[in-house]
FIROKOL-268891 format. One record per atom (N, C-alpha, C, O): x, y, z; residue in three letters. Coordinates in pm, whole numbers, padded with zeros to 5 digits, always signed. Atoms other than C-alpha are relative to their C-alpha. Layout:
REM FIROKOL-268891
XYZALA;...
***
This chain:
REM FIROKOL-268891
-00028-00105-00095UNK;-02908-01060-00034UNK;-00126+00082+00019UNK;-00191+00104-00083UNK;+00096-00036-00053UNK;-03171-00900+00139UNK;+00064+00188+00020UNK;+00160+00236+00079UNK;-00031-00156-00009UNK;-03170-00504+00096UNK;-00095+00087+00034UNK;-00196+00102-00035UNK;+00135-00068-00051UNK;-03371-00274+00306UNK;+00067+00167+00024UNK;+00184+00176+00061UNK;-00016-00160-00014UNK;-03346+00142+00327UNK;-00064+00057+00169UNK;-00182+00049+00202UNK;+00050-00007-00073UNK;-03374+00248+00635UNK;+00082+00147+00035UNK;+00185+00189-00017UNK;-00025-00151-00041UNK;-03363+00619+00838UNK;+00104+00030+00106UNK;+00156-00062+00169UNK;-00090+00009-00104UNK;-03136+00779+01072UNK;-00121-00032+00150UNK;-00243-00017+00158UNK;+00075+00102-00116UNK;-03252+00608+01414UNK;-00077-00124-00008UNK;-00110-00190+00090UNK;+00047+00157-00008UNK;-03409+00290+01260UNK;+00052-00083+00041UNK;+00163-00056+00087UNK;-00013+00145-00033UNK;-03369-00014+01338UNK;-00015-00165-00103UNK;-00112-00184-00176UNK;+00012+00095+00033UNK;-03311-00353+01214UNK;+00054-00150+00068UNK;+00164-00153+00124UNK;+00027+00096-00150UNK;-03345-00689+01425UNK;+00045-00138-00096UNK;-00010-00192-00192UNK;-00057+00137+00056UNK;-03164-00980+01317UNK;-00022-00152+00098UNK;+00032-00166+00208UNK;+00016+00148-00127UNK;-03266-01355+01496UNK;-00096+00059+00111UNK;-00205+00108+00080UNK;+00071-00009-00112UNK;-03394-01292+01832UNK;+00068+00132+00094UNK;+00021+00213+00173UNK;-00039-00102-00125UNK;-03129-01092+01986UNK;+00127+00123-00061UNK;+00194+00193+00015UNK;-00068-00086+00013UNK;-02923-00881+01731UNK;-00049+00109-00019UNK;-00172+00106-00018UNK;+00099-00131+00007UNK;-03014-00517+01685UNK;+00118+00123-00106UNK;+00235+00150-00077UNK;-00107-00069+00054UNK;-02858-00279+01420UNK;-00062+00132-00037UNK;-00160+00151-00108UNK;+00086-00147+00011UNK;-02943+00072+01423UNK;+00097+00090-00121UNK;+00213+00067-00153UNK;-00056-00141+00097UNK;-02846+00369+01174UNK;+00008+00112+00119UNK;-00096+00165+00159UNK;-00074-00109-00135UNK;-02656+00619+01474UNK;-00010+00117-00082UNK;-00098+00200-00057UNK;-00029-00113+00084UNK;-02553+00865+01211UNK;+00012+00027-00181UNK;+00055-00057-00260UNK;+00018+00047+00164UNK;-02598+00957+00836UNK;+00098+00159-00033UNK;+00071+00277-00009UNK;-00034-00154+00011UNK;-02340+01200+00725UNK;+00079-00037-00185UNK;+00139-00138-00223UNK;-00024+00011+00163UNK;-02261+01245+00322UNK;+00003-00113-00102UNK;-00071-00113-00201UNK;-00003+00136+00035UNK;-02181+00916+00209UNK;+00066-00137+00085UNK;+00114-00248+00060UNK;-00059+00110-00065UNK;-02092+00765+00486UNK;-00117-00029+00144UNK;-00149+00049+00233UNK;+00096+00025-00101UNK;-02335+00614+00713UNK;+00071-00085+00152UNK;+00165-00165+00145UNK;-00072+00080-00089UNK;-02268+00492+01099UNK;-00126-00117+00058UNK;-00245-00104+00090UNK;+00081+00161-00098UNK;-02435+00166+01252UNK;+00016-00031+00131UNK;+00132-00042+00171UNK;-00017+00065-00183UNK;-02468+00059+01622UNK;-00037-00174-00032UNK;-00123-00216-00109UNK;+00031+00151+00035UNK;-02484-00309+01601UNK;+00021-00059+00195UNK;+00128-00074+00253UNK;+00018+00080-00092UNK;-02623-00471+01946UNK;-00007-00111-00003UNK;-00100-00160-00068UNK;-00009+00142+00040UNK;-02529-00811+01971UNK;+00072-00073+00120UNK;+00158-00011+00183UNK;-00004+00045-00152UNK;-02498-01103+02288UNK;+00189-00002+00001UNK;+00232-00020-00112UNK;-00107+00042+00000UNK;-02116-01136+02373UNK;+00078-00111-00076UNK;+00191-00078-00115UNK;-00010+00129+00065UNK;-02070-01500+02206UNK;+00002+00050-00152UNK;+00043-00026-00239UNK;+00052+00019+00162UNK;-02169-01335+01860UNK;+00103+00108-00049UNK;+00101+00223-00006UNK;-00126-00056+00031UNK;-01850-01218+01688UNK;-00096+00118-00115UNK;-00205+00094-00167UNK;+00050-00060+00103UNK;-01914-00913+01457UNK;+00131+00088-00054UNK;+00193+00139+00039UNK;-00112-00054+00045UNK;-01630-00750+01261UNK;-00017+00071-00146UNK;-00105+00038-00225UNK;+00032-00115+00142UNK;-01614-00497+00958UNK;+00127-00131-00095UNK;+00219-00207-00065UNK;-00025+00137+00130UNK;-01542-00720+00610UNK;+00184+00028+00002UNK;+00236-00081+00023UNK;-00165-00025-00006UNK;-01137-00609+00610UNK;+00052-00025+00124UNK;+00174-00023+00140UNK;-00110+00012-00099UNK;-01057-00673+00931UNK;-00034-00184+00016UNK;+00052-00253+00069UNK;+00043+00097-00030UNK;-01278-01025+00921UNK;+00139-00083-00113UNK;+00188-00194-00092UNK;-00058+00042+00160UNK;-01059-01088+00573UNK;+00157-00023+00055UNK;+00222-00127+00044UNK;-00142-00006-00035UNK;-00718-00984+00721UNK;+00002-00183+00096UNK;+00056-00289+00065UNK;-00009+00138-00093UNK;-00785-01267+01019UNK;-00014-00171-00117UNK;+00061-00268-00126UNK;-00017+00134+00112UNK;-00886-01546+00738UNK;+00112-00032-00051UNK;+00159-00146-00062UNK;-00153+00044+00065UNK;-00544-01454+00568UNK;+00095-00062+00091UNK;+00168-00161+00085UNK;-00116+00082-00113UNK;-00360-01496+00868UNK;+00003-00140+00049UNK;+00099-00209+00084UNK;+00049+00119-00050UNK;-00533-01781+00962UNK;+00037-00092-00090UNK;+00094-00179-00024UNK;-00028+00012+00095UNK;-00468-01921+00643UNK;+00147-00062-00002UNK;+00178-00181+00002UNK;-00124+00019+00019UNK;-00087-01847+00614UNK;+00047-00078+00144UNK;+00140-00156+00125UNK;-00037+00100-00071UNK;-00050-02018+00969UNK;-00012-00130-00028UNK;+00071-00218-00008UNK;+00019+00208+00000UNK;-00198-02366+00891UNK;+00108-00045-00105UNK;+00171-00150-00117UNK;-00090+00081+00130UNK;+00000-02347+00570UNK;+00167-00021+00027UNK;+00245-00073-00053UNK;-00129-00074-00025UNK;+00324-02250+00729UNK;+00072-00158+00074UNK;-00014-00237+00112UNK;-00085+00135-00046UNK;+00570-02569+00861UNK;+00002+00024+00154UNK;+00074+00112+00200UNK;-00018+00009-00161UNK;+00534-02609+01233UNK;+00121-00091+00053UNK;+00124-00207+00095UNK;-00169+00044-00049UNK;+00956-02615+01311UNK;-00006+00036+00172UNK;-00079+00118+00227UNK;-00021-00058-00129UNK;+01061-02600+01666UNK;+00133+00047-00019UNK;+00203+00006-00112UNK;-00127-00015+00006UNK;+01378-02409+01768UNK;+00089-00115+00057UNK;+00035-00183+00145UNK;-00116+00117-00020UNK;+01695-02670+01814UNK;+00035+00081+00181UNK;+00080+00195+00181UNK;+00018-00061-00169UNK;+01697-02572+02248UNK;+00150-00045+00032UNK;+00202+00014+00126UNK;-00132+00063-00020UNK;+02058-02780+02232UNK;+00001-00090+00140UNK;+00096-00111+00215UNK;-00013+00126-00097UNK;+01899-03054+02480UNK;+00044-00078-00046UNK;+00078-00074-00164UNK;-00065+00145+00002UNK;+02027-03388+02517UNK;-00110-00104-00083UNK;-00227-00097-00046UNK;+00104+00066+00074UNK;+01841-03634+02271UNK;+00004-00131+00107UNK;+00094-00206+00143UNK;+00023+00140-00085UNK;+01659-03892+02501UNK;-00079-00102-00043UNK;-00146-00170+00035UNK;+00090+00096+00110UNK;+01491-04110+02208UNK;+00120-00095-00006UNK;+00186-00117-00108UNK;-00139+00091+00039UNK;+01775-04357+02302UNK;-00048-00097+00056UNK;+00014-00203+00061UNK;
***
């Protein structure tokens, strides 16, 4: 892991085209601007985590259909 200190209004440049700035620094909580092209997903670690679970409990989950009470035509 790569760890760098940086000020309020720096900057840090990820690849070619991401851009992540320090917006605001207030007690222990710092804010980030993160510029980045449309295509390039970016999400805070709990909400990226929640989607994995879900993602997760779908594949694992039995893909039933409801019984619609058509006519069976496998005859």
């Amino acid at each position: 892991m790569l760890v760098l200190s940086r000020k309020l209004n720096e900057r840090i440049i990820v690849g070619d085209d991401i851009v992540i700035s320090v917006v605001e620094v207030r007690g222990d909580q710092v804010k980030l601007g993160i510029e980045a092209p449309r295509h390039v997903k970016v999400y805070r670690q709990e909400v990226f985590d929640a989607i994995q679970d879900e993602n997760r409990r779908a594949a694992e989950a039995p893909a039933t259909l409801p019984d619609l009470g058509l006519p069976n035509t496998k005859e």
